[in-house]
PLY file of the C-alpha trace (Angstrom):
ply
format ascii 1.0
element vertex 526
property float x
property float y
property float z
element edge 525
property int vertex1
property int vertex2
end_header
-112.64 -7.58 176.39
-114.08 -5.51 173.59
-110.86 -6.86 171.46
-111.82 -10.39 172.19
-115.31 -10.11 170.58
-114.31 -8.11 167.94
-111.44 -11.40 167.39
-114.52 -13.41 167.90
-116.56 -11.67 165.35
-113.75 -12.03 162.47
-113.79 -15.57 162.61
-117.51 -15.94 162.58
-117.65 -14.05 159.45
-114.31 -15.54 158.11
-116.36 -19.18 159.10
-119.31 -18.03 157.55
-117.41 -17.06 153.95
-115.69 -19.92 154.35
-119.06 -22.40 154.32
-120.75 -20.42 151.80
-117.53 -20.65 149.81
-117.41 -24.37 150.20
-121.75 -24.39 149.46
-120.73 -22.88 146.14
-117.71 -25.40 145.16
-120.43 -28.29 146.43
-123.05 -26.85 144.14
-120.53 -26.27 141.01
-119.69 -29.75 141.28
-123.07 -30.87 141.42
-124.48 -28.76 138.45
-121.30 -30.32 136.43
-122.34 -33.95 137.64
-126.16 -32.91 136.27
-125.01 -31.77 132.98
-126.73 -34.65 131.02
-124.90 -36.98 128.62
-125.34 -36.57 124.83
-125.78 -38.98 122.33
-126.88 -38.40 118.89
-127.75 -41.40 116.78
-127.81 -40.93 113.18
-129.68 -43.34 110.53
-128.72 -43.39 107.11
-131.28 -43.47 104.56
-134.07 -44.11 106.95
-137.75 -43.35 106.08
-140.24 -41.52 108.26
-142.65 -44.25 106.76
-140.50 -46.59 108.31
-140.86 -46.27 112.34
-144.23 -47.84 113.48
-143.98 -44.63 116.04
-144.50 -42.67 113.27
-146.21 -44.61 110.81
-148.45 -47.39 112.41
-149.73 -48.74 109.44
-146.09 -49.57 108.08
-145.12 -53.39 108.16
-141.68 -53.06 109.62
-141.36 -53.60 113.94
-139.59 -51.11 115.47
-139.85 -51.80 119.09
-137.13 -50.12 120.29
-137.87 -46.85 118.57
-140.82 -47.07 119.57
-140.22 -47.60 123.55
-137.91 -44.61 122.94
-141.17 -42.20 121.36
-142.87 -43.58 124.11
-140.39 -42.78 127.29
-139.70 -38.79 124.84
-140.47 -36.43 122.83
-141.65 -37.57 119.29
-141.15 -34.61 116.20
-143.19 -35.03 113.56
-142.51 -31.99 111.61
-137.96 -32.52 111.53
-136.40 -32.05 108.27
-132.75 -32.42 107.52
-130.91 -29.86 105.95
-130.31 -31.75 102.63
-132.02 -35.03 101.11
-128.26 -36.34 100.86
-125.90 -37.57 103.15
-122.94 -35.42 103.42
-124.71 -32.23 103.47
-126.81 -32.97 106.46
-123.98 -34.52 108.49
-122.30 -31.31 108.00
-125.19 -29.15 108.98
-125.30 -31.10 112.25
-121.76 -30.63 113.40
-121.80 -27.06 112.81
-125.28 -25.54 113.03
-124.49 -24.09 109.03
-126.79 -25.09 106.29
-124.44 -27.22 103.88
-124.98 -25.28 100.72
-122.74 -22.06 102.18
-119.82 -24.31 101.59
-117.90 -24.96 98.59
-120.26 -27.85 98.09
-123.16 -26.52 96.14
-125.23 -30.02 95.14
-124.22 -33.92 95.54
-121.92 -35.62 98.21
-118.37 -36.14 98.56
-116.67 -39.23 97.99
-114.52 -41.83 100.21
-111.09 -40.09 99.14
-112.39 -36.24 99.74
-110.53 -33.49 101.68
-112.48 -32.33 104.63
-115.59 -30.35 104.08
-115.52 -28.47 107.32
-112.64 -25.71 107.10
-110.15 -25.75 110.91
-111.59 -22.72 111.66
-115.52 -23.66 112.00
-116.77 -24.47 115.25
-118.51 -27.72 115.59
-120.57 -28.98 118.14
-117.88 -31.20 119.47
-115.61 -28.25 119.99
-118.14 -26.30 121.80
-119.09 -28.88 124.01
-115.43 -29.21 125.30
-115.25 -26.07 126.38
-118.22 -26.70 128.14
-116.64 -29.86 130.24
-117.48 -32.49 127.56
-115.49 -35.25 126.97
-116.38 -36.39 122.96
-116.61 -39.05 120.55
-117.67 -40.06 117.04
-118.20 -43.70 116.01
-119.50 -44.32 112.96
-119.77 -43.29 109.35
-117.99 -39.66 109.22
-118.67 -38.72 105.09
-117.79 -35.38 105.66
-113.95 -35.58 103.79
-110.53 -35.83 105.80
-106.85 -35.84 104.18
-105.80 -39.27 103.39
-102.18 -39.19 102.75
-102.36 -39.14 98.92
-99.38 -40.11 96.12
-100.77 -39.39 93.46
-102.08 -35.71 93.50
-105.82 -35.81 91.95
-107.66 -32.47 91.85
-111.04 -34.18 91.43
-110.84 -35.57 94.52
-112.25 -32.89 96.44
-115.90 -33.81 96.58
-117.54 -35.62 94.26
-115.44 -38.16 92.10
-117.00 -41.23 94.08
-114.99 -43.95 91.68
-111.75 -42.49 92.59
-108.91 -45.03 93.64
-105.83 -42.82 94.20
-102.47 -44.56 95.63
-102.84 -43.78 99.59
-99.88 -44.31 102.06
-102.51 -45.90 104.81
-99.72 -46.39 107.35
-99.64 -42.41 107.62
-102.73 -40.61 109.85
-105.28 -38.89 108.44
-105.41 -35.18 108.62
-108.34 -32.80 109.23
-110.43 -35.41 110.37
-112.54 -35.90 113.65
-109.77 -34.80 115.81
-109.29 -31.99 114.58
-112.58 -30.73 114.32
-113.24 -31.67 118.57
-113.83 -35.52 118.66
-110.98 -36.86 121.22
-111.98 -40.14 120.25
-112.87 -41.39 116.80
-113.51 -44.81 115.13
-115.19 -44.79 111.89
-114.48 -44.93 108.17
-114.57 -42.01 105.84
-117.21 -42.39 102.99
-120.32 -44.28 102.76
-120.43 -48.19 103.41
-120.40 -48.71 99.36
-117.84 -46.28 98.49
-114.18 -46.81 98.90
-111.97 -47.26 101.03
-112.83 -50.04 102.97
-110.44 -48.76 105.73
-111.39 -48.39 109.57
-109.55 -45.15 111.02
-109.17 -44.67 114.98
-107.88 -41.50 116.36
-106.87 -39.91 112.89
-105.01 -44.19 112.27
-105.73 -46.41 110.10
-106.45 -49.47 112.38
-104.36 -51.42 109.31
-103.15 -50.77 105.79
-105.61 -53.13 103.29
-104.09 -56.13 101.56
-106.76 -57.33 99.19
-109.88 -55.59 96.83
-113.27 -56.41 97.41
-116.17 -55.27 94.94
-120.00 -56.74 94.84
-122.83 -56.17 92.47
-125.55 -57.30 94.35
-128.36 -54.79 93.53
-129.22 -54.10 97.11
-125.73 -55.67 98.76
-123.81 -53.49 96.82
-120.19 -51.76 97.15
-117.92 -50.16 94.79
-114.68 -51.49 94.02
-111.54 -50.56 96.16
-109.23 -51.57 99.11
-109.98 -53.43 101.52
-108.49 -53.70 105.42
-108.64 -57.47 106.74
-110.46 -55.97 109.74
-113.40 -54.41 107.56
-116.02 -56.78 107.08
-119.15 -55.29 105.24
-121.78 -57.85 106.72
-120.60 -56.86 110.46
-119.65 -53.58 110.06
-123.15 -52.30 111.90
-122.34 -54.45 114.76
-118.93 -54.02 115.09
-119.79 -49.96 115.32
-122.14 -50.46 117.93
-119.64 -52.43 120.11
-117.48 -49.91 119.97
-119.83 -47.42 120.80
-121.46 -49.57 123.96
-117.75 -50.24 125.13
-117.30 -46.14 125.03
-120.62 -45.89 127.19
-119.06 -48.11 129.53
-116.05 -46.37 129.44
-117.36 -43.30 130.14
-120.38 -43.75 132.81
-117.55 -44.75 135.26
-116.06 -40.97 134.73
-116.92 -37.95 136.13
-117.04 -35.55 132.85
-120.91 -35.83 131.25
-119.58 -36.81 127.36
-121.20 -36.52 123.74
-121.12 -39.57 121.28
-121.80 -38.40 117.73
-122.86 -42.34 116.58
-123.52 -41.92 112.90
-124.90 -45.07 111.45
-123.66 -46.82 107.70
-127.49 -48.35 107.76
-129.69 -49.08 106.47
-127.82 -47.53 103.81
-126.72 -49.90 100.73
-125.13 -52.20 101.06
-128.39 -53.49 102.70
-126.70 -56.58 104.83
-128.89 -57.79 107.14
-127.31 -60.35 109.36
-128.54 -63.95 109.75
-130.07 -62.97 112.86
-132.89 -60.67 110.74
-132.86 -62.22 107.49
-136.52 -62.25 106.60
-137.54 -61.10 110.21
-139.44 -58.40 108.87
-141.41 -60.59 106.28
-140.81 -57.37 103.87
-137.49 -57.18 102.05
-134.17 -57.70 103.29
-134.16 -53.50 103.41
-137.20 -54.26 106.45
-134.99 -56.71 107.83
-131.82 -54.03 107.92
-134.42 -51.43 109.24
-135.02 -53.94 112.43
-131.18 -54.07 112.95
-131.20 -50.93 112.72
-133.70 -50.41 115.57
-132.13 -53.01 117.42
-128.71 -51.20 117.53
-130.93 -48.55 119.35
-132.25 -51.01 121.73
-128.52 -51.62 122.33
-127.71 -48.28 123.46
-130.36 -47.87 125.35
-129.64 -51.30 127.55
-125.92 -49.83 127.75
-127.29 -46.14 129.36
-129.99 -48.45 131.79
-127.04 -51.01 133.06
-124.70 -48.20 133.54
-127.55 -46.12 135.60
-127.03 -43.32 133.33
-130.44 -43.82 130.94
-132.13 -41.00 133.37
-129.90 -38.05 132.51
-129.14 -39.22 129.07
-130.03 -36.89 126.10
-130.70 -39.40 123.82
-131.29 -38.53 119.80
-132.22 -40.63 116.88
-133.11 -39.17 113.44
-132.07 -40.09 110.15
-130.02 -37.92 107.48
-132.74 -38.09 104.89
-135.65 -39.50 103.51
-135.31 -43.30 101.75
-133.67 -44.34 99.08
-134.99 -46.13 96.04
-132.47 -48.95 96.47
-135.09 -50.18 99.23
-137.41 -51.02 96.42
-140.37 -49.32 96.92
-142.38 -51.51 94.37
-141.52 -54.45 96.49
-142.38 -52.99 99.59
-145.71 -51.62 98.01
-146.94 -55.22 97.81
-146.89 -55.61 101.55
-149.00 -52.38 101.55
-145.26 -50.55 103.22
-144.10 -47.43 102.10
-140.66 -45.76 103.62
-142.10 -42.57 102.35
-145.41 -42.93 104.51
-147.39 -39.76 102.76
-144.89 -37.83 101.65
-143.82 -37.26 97.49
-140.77 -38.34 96.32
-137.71 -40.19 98.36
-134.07 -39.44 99.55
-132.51 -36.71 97.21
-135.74 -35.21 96.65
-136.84 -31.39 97.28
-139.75 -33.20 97.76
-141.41 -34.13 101.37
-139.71 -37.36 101.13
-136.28 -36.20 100.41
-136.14 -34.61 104.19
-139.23 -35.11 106.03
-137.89 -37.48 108.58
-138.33 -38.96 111.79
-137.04 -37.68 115.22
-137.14 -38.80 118.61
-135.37 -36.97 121.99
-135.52 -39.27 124.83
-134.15 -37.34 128.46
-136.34 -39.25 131.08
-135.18 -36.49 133.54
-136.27 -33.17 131.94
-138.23 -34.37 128.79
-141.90 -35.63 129.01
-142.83 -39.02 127.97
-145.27 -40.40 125.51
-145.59 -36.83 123.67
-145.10 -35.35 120.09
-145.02 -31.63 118.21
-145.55 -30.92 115.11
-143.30 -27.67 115.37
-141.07 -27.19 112.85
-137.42 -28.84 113.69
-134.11 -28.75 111.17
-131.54 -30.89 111.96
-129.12 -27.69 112.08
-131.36 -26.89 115.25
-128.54 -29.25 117.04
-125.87 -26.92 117.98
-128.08 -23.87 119.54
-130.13 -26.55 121.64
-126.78 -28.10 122.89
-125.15 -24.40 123.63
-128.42 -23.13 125.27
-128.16 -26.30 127.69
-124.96 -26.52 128.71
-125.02 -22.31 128.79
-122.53 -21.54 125.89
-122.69 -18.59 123.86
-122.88 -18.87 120.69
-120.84 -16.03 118.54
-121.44 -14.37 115.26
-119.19 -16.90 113.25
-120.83 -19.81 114.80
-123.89 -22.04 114.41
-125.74 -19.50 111.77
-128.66 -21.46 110.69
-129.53 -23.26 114.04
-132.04 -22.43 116.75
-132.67 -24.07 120.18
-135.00 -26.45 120.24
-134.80 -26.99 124.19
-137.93 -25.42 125.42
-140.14 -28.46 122.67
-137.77 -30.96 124.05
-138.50 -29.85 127.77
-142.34 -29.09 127.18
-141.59 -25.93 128.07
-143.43 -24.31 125.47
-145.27 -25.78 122.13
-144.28 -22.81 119.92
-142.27 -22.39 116.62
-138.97 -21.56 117.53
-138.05 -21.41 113.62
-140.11 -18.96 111.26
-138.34 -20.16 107.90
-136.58 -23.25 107.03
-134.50 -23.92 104.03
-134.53 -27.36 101.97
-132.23 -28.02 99.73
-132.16 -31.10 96.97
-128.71 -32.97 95.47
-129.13 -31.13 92.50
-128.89 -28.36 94.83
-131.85 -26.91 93.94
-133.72 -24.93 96.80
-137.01 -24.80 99.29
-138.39 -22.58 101.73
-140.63 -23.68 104.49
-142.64 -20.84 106.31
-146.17 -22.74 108.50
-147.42 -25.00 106.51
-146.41 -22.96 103.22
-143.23 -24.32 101.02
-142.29 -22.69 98.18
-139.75 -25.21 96.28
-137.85 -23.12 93.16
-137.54 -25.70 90.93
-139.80 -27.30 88.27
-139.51 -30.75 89.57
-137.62 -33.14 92.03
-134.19 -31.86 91.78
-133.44 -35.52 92.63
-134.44 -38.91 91.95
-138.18 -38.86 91.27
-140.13 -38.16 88.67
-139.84 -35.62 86.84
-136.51 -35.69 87.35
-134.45 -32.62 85.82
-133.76 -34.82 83.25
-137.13 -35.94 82.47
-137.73 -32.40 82.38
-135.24 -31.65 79.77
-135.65 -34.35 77.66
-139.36 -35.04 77.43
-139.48 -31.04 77.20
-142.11 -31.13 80.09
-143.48 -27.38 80.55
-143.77 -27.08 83.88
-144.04 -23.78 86.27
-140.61 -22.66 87.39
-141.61 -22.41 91.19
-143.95 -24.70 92.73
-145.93 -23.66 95.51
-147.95 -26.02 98.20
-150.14 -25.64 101.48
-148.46 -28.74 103.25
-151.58 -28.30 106.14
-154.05 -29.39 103.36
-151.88 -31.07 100.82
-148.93 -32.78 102.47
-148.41 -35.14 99.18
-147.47 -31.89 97.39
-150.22 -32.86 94.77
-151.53 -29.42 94.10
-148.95 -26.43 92.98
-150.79 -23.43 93.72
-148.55 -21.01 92.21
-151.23 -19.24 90.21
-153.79 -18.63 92.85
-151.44 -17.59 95.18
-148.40 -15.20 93.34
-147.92 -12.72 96.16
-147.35 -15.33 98.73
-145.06 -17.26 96.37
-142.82 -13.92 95.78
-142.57 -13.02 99.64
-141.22 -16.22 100.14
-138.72 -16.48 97.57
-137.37 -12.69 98.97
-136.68 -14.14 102.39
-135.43 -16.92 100.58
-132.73 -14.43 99.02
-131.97 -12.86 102.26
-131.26 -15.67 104.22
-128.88 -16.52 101.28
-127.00 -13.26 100.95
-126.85 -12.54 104.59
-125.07 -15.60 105.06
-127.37 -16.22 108.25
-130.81 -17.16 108.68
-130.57 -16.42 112.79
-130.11 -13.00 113.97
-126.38 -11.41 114.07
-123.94 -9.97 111.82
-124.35 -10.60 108.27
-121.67 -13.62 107.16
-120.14 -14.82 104.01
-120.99 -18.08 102.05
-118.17 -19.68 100.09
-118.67 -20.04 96.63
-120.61 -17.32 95.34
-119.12 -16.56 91.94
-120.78 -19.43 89.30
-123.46 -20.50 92.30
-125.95 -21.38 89.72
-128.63 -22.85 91.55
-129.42 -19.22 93.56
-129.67 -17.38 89.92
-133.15 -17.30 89.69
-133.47 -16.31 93.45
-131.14 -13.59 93.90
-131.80 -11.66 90.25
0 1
1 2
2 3
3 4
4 5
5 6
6 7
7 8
8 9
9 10
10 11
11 12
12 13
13 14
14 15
15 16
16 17
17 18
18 19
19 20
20 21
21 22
22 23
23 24
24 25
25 26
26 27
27 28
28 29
29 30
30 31
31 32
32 33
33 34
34 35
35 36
36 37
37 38
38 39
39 40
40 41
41 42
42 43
43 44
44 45
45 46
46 47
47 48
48 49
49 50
50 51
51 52
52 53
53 54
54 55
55 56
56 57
57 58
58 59
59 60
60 61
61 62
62 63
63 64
64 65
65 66
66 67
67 68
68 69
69 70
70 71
71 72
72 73
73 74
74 75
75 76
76 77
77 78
78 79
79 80
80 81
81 82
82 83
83 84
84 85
85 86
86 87
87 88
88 89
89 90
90 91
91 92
92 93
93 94
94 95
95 96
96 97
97 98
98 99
99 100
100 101
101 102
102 103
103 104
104 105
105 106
106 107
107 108
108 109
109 110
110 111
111 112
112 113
113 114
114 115
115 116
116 117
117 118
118 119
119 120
120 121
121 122
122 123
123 124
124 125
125 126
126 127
127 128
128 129
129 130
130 131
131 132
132 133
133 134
134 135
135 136
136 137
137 138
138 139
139 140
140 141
141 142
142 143
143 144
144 145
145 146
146 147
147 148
148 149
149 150
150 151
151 152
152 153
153 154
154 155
155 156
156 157
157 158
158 159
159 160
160 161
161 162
162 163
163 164
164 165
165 166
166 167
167 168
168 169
169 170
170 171
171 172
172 173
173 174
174 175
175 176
176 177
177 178
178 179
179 180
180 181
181 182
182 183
183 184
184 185
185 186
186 187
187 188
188 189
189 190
190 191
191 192
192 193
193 194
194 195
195 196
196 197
197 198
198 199
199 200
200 201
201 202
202 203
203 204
204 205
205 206
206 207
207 208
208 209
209 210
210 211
211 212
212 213
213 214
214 215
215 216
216 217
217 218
218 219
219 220
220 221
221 222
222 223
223 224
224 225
225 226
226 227
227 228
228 229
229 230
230 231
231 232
232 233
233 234
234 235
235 236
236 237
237 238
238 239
239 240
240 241
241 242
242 243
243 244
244 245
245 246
246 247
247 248
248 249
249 250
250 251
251 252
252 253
253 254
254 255
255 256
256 257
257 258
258 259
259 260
260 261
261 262
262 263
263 264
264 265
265 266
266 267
267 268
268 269
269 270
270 271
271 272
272 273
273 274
274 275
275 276
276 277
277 278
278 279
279 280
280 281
281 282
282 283
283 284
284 285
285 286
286 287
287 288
288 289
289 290
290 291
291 292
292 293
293 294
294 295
295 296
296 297
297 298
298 299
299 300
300 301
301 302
302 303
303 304
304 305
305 306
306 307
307 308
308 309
309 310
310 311
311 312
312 313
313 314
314 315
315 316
316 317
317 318
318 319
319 320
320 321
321 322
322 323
323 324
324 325
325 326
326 327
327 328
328 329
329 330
330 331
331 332
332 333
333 334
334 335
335 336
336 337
337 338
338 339
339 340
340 341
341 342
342 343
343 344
344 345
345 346
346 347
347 348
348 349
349 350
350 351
351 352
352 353
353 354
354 355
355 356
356 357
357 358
358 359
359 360
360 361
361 362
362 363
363 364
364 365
365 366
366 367
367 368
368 369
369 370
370 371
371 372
372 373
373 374
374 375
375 376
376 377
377 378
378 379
379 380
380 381
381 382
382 383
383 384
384 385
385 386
386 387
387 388
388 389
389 390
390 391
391 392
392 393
393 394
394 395
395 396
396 397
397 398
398 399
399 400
400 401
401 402
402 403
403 404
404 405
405 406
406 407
407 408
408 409
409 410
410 411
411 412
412 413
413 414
414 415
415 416
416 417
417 418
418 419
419 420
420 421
421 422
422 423
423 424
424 425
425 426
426 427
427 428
428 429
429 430
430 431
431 432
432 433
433 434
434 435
435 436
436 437
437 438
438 439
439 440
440 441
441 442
442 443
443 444
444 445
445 446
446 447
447 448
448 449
449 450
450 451
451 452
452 453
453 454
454 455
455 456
456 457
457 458
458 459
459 460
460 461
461 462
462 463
463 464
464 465
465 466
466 467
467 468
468 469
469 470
470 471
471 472
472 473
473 474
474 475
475 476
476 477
477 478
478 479
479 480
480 481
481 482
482 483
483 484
484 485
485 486
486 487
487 488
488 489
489 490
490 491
491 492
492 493
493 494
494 495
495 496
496 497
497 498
498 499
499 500
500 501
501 502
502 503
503 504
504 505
505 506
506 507
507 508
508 509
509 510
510 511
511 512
512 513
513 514
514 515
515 516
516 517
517 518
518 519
519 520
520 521
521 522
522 523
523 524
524 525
């Protein structure tokens, strides 16, 4: 007898182990079908002036931006790493501020190697590990290896009239593929710089046959080859079917997945299609603006048909502040300004260079109808992503980003950042601490006045360091680097030690490429 209850006991506990086991597998499986989907939507050239969510005395309708603000979490303190394109795009995908690369100032071109070296982590790779399936569509600018004849050594970064002889019936190499992104559709440069070439999975999708070129001041491209397939006018479009059809695709799976959706717009060439041609009763940059919102309103009617809008992590910023080719004088006389209060415009280490709009929609975890006005980089992407999904993030990895999770949740309204660094296409340098920004540089380092050049040639004497309270004077009108010395030098020495420690988060110090003949950290560092 006392062996048959002591048989019966064993399988009680064996039944017990083996329903808690099977409670465990149920609940794995059900925090993998919770991870949320990712999608990160990236303007190009876009204007914090230039969202009515944001600005609502500006003249161009945004509706579907603004339905997003008003279902999320609006930021209206997020700055992008650079005021360029390239830069930014880089500091995104790996969590790194752009200028410890080999690129010091400017972007690269359509024929440049790959910025991002095999061995750096991107946000792509890290989310595979975490059960991600991933995509980019879109404009990359961040350099790949076209199979090149003719062996130029200025085509590494900046040479953007280059037209080497490219075998485009060979793949790519060190593009999106190899840098996490299992799918990829996109082209490599800006939409006005050459080649005019679509490339899926590391292909070309065909090997041009003709030239194109235009001169339009606003419509224009540079000259270079040109695939039948790649039409400038539908380009926006055709990206946004492809990246709809991959939402599609992938709602029906059972892996969450990140699309990295980059946009060419409303970068030049501004193309607005017949369907917004004077639409915004602006400029025909307003009218690419409200394609550009409408491509949002796209993705989010793909997420709510495919019942996966709830436990979406939806992004959309832009990669920098405006650019002139909007034409700012022409938009001043509808009383519209891309800039809204901010100095200065894309390319700028002004306000208007990276001050830009942000908006996290996640109807699941993420309030509605709320902003912050904590500070946010756009290298802030990675951490926030690892801290979600639980990855740890190592010493080599993501150096310049923090998570940004508890603002998007409500968690917490706190600064999760205490300095952020700016940085100008001259390369020239900021540092943001509160409402403090200490820019080392005389002028723009851009595009607006006084440009380095003005500077130089008009022999302007102007203080080497400008200083500005942002809380009282967000136009940067006011350089208060007399009355306020002490402040000015304690920020330019954490400026120098986020530099030289090759970190700005905490962990072991890290190298930046390039040091010998860095020019533009001379004046911090000595």
């Amino acid at each position: 007898m006392k062996k048959v209850l002591n048989f019966i006991t064993i399988l009680f506990v064996f039944s017990q182990l083996s329903v808690h086991a099977q409670r465990n597998k149920a609940t794995t499986q059900k925090g993998t079908a919770q991870s949320p989907n990712i999608i990160y939507i990236l303007a190009d050239d876009l204007g914090y002036g230039d969202v009515k969510a944001f600005n609502p005395e500006g003249k161009i309708a945004t509706p579907n931006l603004d339905a997003m603000a008003a279902n999320g979490v609006k930021f209206t303190d997020a700055h992008t790493s650079s005021a360029v394109c390239t830069p930014t795009r880089y500091g995104i995908l790996t969590g790194r501020y752009n200028w410890r690369t080999s690129l010091k100032s400017f972007v690269l071109s359509g024929y440049s190697k790959s910025l991002i070296k095999q061995e750096r982590t991107t946000i792509a790779e890290m989310l595979k590990t975490q059960g991600y399936t991933t995509a980019y569509v879109g404009k990359w600018h961040l350099g790949w290896d076209w199979d090149v004849q003719d062996k130029d050594s200025n085509l590494e970064h900046n040479k953007l009239n280059a037209n080497p002889e490219v075998n485009f019936a060979s793949p790519v190499k060190n593009g999106p593929a190899t840098h996490g992104f299992e799918y990829s559709f996109g082209f490599c440069g800006s939409l006005d710089m050459a080649p005019y070439v679509y490339v899926e999975n590391d292909m070309p999708t065909m090997v041009p046959t003709k030239t194109t070129v235009s001169v339009d001041e606003k419509g224009i491209w540079r000259k270079g080859p040109t695939s039948d397939d790649f039409v400038h006018a539908t380009v926006l479009q055709d990206l946004t079917d492809k990246a709809v059809k991959y939402i599609d695709e992938k709602a029906k799976g059972k892996s969450p997945f990140f699309l990295y959706f980059p946009l060419p717009a409303p970068h030049t060439p501004i193309l607005p299609t017949t369907e917004f041609l004077g639409k915004s009763n602006t400029n025909m940059y307003g009218d690419f603006v409200m394609q550009v919102d409408d491509v949002v309103g796209q993705i989010r009617a793909a997420l709510k048909k495919q019942g996966i809008s709830e436990n979406t992590l939806l992004v959309f910023t832009s990669d920098n502040g405006c650019s002139p080719k909007a034409d700012f004088e022409e938009l001043a006389k509808v009383d519209h300004d891309p800039s809204y209060t901010f100095r200065g415009t894309k390319a700028d280490i002004f306000e208007g260079g990276h001050h830009v709009p942000f908006i996290v929609e996640w109807p699941n975890r993420a309030p509605k109808n709320t902003s912050t006005d904590k500070i946010i980089c756009t290298t802030d992407f990675f951490a926030t992503c690892a801290e979600l999904t639980g990855y740890k993030i190592k010493d080599t990895e993501a150096e310049d980003s923090y998570s940004m999770l508890s603002l998007i949740q409500g968690e917490k309204d706190e600064e999760i950042r205490e300095y952020t660094v700016h940085h100008s296409i001259n390369g020239s340098f900021a540092i943001r601490q509160g409402s403090w920004k200490l820019s080392v540089c005389p002028g723009s380092g851009g595009w607006s006045y006084p440009r380095p050049q003005d500077i130089k040639q008009e022999k302007l004497d102007l203080p080497a360091m400008q200083l500005y309270n942002l809380a009282a004077d967000i136009g940067e009108t006011k350089n208060l680097i007399a009355q306020f010395p002490e402040k000015a030098a304690e920020l330019k020495l954490a400026l120098k030690k986020i530099i030289l420690d090759g970190r700005s988060t905490a962990g072991a110090v890290q190298e930046n490429d390039g040091m010998e003949g860095w020019e533009q950290i001379e004046g911090i560092i000595n």
